[in-house]
C-alpha positions, 0 to 999 in steps of 0.5 A, spaced: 500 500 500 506 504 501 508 504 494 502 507 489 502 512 494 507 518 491 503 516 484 497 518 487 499 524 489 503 525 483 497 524 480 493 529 485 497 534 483 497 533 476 489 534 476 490 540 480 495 543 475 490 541 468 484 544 472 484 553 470 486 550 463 480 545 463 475 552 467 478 557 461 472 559 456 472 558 448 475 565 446 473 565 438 478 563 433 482 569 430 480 569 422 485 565 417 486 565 410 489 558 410 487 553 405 485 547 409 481 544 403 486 544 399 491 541 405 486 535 405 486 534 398 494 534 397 493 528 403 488 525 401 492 524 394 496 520 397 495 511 399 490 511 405 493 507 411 487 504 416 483 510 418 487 513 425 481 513 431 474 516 429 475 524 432 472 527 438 468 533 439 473 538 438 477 541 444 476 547 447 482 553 445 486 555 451 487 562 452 493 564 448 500 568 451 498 566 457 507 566 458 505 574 457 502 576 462 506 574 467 512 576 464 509 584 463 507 583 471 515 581 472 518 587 469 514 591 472 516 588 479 522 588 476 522 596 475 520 597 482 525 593 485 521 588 487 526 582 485 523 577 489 516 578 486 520 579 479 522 573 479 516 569 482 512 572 476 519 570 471 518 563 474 510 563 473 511 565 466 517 559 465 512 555 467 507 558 461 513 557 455 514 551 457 507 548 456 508 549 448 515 548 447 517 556 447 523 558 447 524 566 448 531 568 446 528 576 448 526 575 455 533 570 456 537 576 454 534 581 458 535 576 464 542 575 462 544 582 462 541 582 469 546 576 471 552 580 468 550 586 473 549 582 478 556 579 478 559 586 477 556 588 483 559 582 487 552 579 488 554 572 485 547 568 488 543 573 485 547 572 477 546 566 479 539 565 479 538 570 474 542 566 470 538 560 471 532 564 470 534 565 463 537 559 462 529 556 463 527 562 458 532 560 452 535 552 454 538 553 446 542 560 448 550 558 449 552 566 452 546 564 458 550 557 459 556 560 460 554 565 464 551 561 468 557 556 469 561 563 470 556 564 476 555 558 479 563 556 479 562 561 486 555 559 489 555 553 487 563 550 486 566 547 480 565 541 480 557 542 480 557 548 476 562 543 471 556 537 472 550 543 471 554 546 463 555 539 461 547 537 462 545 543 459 550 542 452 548 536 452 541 537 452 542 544 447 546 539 442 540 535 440 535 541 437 537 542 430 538 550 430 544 549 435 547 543 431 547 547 425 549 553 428 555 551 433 556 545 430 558 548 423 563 553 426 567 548 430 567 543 425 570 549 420 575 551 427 577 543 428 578 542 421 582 549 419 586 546 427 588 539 423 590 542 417 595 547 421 597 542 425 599 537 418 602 543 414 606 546 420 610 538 421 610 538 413 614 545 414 618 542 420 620 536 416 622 541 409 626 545 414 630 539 416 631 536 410 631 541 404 638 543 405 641 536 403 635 535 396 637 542 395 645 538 394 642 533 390 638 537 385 645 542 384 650 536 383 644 533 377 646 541 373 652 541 368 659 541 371 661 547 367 658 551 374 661 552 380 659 548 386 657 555 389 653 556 383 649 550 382 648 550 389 644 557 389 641 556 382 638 549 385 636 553 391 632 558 386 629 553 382 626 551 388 624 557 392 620 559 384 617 554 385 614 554 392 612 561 391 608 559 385 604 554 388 603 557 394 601 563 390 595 557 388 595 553 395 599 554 400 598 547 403 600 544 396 606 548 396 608 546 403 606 539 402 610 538 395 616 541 398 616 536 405 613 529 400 620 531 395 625 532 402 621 525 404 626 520 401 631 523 405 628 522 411 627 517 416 622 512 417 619 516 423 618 522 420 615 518 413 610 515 418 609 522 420 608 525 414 603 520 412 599 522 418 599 529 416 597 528 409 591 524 412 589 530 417 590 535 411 585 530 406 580 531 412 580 538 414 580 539 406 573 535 406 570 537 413 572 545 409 567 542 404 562 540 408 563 547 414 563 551 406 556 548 404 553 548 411 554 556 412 551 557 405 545 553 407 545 556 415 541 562 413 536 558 408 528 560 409 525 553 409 529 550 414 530 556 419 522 557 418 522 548 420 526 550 426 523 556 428 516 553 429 518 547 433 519 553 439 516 559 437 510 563 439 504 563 434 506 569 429 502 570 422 507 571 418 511 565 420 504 561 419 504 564 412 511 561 410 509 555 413 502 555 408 506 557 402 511 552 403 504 547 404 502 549 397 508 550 393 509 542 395 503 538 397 508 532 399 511 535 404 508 534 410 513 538 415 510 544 413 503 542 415 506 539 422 509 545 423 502 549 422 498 545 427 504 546 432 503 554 432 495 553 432 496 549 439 499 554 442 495 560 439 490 555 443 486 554 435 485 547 437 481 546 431 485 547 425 491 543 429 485 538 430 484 538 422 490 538 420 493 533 424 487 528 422 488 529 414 495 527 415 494 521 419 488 519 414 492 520 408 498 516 411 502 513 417 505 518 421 506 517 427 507 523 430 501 527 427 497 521 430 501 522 439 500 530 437 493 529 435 492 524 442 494 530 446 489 534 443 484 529 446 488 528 452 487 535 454 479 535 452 479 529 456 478 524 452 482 519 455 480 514 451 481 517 443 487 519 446 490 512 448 488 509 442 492 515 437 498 513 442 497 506 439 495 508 433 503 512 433 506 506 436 504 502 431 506 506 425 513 507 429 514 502 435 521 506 437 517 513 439 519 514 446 514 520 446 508 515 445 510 510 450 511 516 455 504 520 453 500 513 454 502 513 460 500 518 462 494 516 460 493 510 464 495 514 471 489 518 469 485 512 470 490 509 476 492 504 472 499 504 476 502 498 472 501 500 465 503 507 467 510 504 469 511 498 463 510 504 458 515 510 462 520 504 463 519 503 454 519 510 453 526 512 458 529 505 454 528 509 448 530 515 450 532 517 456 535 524 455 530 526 451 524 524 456 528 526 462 529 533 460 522 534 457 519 531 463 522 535 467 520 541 464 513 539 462 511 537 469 508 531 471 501 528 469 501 533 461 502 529 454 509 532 451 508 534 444 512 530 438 516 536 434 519 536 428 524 531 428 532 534 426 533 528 422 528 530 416 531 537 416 538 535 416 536 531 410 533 536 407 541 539 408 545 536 406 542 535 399 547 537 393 553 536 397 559 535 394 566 533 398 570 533 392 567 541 390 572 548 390 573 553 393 572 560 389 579 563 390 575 568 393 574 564 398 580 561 400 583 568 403 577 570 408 579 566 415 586 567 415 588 572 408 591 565 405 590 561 401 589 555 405 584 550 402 588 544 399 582 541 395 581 534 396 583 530 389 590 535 389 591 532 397 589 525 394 593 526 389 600 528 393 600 521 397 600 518 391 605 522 388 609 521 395 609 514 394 611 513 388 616 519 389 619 513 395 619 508 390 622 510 384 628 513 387 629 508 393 635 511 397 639 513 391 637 521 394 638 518 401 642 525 404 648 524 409 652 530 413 660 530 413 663 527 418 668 533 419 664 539 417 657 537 417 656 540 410 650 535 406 653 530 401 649 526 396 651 518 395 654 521 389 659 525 392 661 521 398 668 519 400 667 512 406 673 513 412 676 506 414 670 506 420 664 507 415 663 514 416 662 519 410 666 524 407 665 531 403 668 531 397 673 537 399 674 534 406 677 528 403 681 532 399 684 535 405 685 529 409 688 526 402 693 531 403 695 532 410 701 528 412 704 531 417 701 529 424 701 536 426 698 539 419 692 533 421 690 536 428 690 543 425 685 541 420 682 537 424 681 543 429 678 547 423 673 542 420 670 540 426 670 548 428 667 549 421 660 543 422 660 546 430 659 553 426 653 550 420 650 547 425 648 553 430 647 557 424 643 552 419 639 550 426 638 558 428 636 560 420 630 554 420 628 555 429 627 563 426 623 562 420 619 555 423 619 555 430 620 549 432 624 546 426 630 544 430 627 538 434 625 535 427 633 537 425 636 533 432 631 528 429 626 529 436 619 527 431 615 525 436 617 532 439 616 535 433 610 533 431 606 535 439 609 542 438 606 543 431 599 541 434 600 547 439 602 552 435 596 550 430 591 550 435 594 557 438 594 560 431 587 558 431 585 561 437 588 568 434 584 567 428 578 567 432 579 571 436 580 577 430 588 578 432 592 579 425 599 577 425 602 583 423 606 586 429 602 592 430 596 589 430 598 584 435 601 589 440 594 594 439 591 586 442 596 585 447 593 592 450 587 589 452 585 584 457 581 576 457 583 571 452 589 575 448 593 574 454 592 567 454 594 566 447 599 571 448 601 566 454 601 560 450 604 561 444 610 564 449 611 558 452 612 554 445 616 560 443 620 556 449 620 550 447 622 550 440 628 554 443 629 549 448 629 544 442 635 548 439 639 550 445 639 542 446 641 541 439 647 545 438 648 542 446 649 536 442 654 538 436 661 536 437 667 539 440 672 540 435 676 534 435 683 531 437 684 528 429 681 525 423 678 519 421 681 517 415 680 514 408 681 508 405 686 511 400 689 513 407 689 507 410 691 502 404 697 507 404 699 506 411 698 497 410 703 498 406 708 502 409 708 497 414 709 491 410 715 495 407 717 495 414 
C-alpha cells in the first residue's frame, strides 16, 4: 500500500495543475486565410493507411500568451525593485513557455544582462539565479550557459557548476538550430586546427631536410658551374617554385616541398608525414562540408522548420509555413509545423484538422501522439490512448508515445501500465524524456516536434566533398590561401609514394663527418670506420701528412660543422619555430609542438588578432583571452628554443684528429709491410 502512494499524489497534483486550463472559456478563433481544403486534398492524394481513431468533439482553445502576462507583471516588479516578486512572476511565466515548447531568446537576454550586473556588483547568488532564470527562458542560448557556469563556479563550486554546463550542452546539442549553428563553426575551427597542425610538421620536416635535396638537385646541373653556383641556382629553382604554388595553395606548396625532402628522411618522420597528409585530406573535406553548411545556415525553409518547433504563434511565420504547404503538397513538415503554432495560439481546431488529414492520408506517427494530446487535454482519455497506439504502431521506437500513454493510464490509476510504458519510453530515450519531463511537469502529454533528422536531410542535399573553393574564398579566415582541395591532397600521397619508390635511397642525404656540410651518395668519400666524407674534406685529409698539419685541420673542420650547425639550426628555429627538434631528429617532439602552435594560431584567428606586429601589440593592450594566447604561444616560443639550445648542446667539440680514408689507410698497410 506504501508504494502507489507518491503516484497518487503525483497524480493529485497533476489534476490540480490541468484544472484553470480545463475552467478557461472558448475565446473565438482569430480569422485565417489558410487553405485547409486544399491541405486535405494534397493528403488525401496520397495511399490511405487504416483510418487513425474516429475524432472527438473538438477541444476547447486555451487562452493564448498566457507566458505574457506574467512576464509584463515581472518587469514591472522588476522596475520597482521588487526582485523577489520579479522573479516569482519570471518563474510563473517559465512555467507558461514551457507548456508549448517556447523558447524566448528576448526575455533570456534581458535576464542575462541582469546576471552580468549582478556579478559586477559582487552579488554572485543573485547572477546566479538570474542566470538560471534565463537559462529556463532560452535552454538553446550558449552566452546564458556560460554565464551561468561563470556564476555558479562561486555559489555553487566547480565541480557542480562543471556537472550543471555539461547537462545543459548536452541537452542544447540535440535541437537542430544549435547543431547547425555551433556545430558548423567548430567543425570549420577543428578542421582549419588539423590542417595547421599537418602543414606546420610538413614545414618542420622541409626545414630539416631541404638543405641536403637542395645538394642533390645542384650536383644533377652541368659541371661547367661552380659548386657555389649550382648550389644557389638549385636553391632558386626551388624557392620559384614554392612561391608559385603557394601563390595557388599554400598547403600544396608546403606539402610538395616536405613529400620531395621525404626520401631523405627517416622512417619516423615518413610515418609522420603520412599522418599529416591524412589530417590535411580531412580538414580539406570537413572545409567542404563547414563551406556548404554556412551557405545553407541562413536558408528560409529550414530556419522557418526550426523556428516553429519553439516559437510563439506569429502570422507571418504561419504564412511561410502555408506557402511552403502549397508550393509542395508532399511535404508534410510544413503542415506539422502549422498545427504546432495553432496549439499554442490555443486554435485547437485547425491543429485538430490538420493533424487528422495527415494521419488519414498516411502513417505518421507523430501527427497521430500530437493529435492524442489534443484529446488528452479535452479529456478524452480514451481517443487519446488509442492515437498513442495508433503512433506506436506506425513507429514502435517513439519514446514520446510510450511516455504520453502513460500518462494516460495514471489518469485512470492504472499504476502498472503507467510504469511498463515510462520504463519503454526512458529505454528509448532517456535524455530526451528526462529533460522534457522535467520541464513539462508531471501528469501533461509532451508534444512530438519536428524531428532534426528530416531537416538535416533536407541539408545536406547537393553536397559535394570533392567541390572548390572560389579563390575568393580561400583568403577570408586567415588572408591565405589555405584550402588544399581534396583530389590535389589525394593526389600528393600518391605522388609521395611513388616519389619513395622510384628513387629508393639513391637521394638518401648524409652530413660530413668533419664539417657537417650535406653530401649526396654521389659525392661521398667512406673513412676506414664507415663514416662519410665531403668531397673537399677528403681532399684535405688526402693531403695532410704531417701529424701536426692533421690536428690543425682537424681543429678547423670540426670548428667549421660546430659553426653550420648553430647557424643552419638558428636560420630554420627563426623562420619555423620549432624546426630544430625535427633537425636533432626529436619527431615525436616535433610533431606535439606543431599541434600547439596550430591550435594557438587558431585561437588568434578567432579571436580577430592579425599577425602583423602592430596589430598584435594594439591586442596585447587589452585584457581576457589575448593574454592567454599571448601566454601560450610564449611558452612554445620556449620550447622550440629549448629544442635548439639542446641541439647545438649536442654538436661536437672540435676534435683531437681525423678519421681517415681508405686511400689513407691502404697507404699506411703498406708502409708497414715495407717495414
Amino acid at each position: 500500500m506504501k508504494r502507489p502512494l507518491p503516484a497518487i499524489l503525483a497524480l493529485l497534483l497533476a489534476l490540480l495543475a490541468a484544472a484553470p486550463l480545463c475552467a478557461q472559456e472558448d475565446e473565438p478563433e482569430p480569422e485565417d486565410n489558410t487553405d485547409l481544403d486544399s491541405l486535405e486534398a494534397a493528403l488525401s492524394a496520397q495511399e490511405r493507411p487504416p483510418a487513425a481513431p474516429a475524432a472527438a468533439p473538438p477541444p476547447p482553445a486555451i487562452k493564448p500568451g498566457a507566458w505574457e502576462g506574467w512576464w509584463r507583471k515581472s518587469l514591472d516588479y522588476q522596475r520597482q525593485d521588487s526582485t523577489e516578486q520579479a522573479l516569482a512572476c519570471a518563474d510563473s511565466a517559465v512555467s507558461g513557455a514551457w507548456l508549448s515548447d517556447l523558447r524566448l531568446p528576448v526575455q533570456s537576454g534581458y535576464w542575462l544582462s541582469l546576471s552580468d550586473r549582478a556579478l559586477a556588483t559582487g552579488d554572485r547568488t543573485l547572477a546566479a539565479r538570474y542566470a538560471s532564470l534565463a537559462l529556463d527562458i532560452d535552454d538553446a542560448s550558449v552566452p546564458a550557459m556560460l554565464a551561468g557556469f561563470r556564476a555558479g563556479l562561486a555559489a555553487q563550486g566547480p565541480r557542480r557548476a562543471l556537472g550543471e554546463l555539461a547537462a545543459r550542452l548536452a541537452a542544447a546539442a540535440r535541437d537542430f538550430g544549435v547543431q547547425l549553428r555551433y556545430g558548423s563553426q567548430l567543425l570549420v575551427w577543428a578542421c582549419l586546427v588539423l590542417l595547421l597542425w599537418g602543414l606546420i610538421y610538413g614545414l618542420y620536416l622541409a626545414a630539416a631536410r631541404l638543405a641536403g635535396l637542395i645538394h642533390a638537385a645542384a650536383e644533377l646541373l652541368p659541371r661547367a658551374l661552380s659548386p657555389g653556383a649550382r648550389t644557389a641556382l638549385a636553391a632558386g629553382l626551388a624557392a620559384g617554385l614554392a612561391a608559385a604554388l603557394a601563390w595557388v595553395s599554400l598547403p600544396l606548396a608546403i606539402l610538395l616541398a616536405a613529400a620531395v625532402c621525404a626520401v631523405q628522411a627517416t622512417a619516423r618522420e615518413r610515418a609522420f608525414l603520412f599522418v599529416s597528409l591524412a589530417l590535411v585530406t580531412l580538414a580539406a573535406i570537413g572545409l567542404s562540408l563547414g563551406r556548404h553548411l554556412f551557405s545553407r545556415i541562413d536558408d528560409e525553409y529550414l530556419v522557418t522548420l526550426n523556428r516553429a518547433n519553439h516559437a510563439p504563434f506569429d502570422a507571418a511565420l504561419y504564412d511561410r509555413l502555408a506557402a511552403y504547404q502549397t508550393d509542395d503538397g508532399r511535404d508534410l513538415m510544413p503542415p506539422f509545423a502549422m498545427a504546432l503554432l495553432d496549439k499554442r495560439a490555443g486554435r485547437f481546431q485547425r491543429a485538430e484538422a490538420i493533424l487528422s488529414a495527415m494521419t488519414e492520408a498516411s502513417p505518421n506517427a507523430g501527427a497521430a501522439n500530437n493529435l492524442g494530446n489534443l484529446y488528452f487535454l479535452r479529456g478524452s482519455q480514451d481517443t487519446a490512448a488509442a492515437c498513442y497506439r495508433q503512433a506506436l504502431q506506425w513507429d514502435p521506437s517513439l519514446a514520446l508515445a510510450h511516455y504520453n500513454l502513460a500518462q494516460v493510464h495514471l489518469r485512470r490509476l492504472e499504476f502498472g501500465p503507467a510504469k511498463q510504458e515510462q520504463e519503454r519510453a526512458v529505454q528509448l530515450d532517456l535524455a530526451g524524456i528526462e529533460s522534457r519531463a522535467s520541464r513539462y511537469g508531471n501528469g501533461v502529454p509532451m508534444d512530438q516536434l519536428l524531428d532534426g533528422r528530416l531537416l538535416w536531410h533536407r541539408l545536406m542535399a547537393g553536397w559535394n566533398p570533392l567541390r572548390g573553393f572560389s579563390p575568393r574564398e580561400t583568403v577570408t579566415l586567415a588572408g591565405l590561401p589555405l584550402w588544399l582541395p581534396p583530389p590535389a591532397a589525394l593526389a600528393l600521397l600518391l605522388l609521395m609514394i611513388a616519389w619513395l619508390r622510384l628513387t629508393r635511397g639513391r637521394l638518401r642525404r648524409d652530413d660530413c663527418v668533419t664539417c657537417g656540410a650535406p653530401v649526396c651518395q654521389a659525392c661521398l668519400t667512406a673513412t676506414l670506420a664507415g663514416e662519410h666524407l665531403c668531397k673537399p674534406c677528403a681532399d684535405k685529409i688526402g693531403l695532410a701528412t704531417a701529424p701536426a698539419l692533421q690536428q690543425e685541420l682537424a681543429a678547423r673542420l670540426s670548428a667549421r660543422k660546430r659553426r653550420r650547425t648553430v647557424l643552419r639550426s638558428a636560420l630554420a628555429s627563426l623562420l619555423v619555430p620549432g624546426s630544430s627538434l625535427a633537425m636533432a631528429g626529436r619527431t615525436v617532439g616535433a610533431w606535439l609542438l606543431a599541434m600547439g602552435w596550430a591550435a594557438v594560431l587558431v585561437v588568434m584567428i578567432a579571436a580577430g588578432v592579425g599577425l602583423p606586429a602592430g596589430q598584435l601589440a594594439a591586442a596585447l593592450a587589452g585584457k581576457g583571452l589575448l593574454w592567454w594566447i599571448a601566454g601560450s604561444g610564449g611558452l612554445l616560443l620556449a620550447v622550440s628554443w629549448l629544442g635548439f639550445l639542446i641541439h647545438i648542446a649536442g654538436a661536437p667539440e672540435p676534435a683531437a684528429g681525423l678519421p681517415r680514408t681508405k686511400a689513407a689507410g691502404e697507404a699506411q698497410e703498406g708502409d708497414e709491410h715495407a717495414a
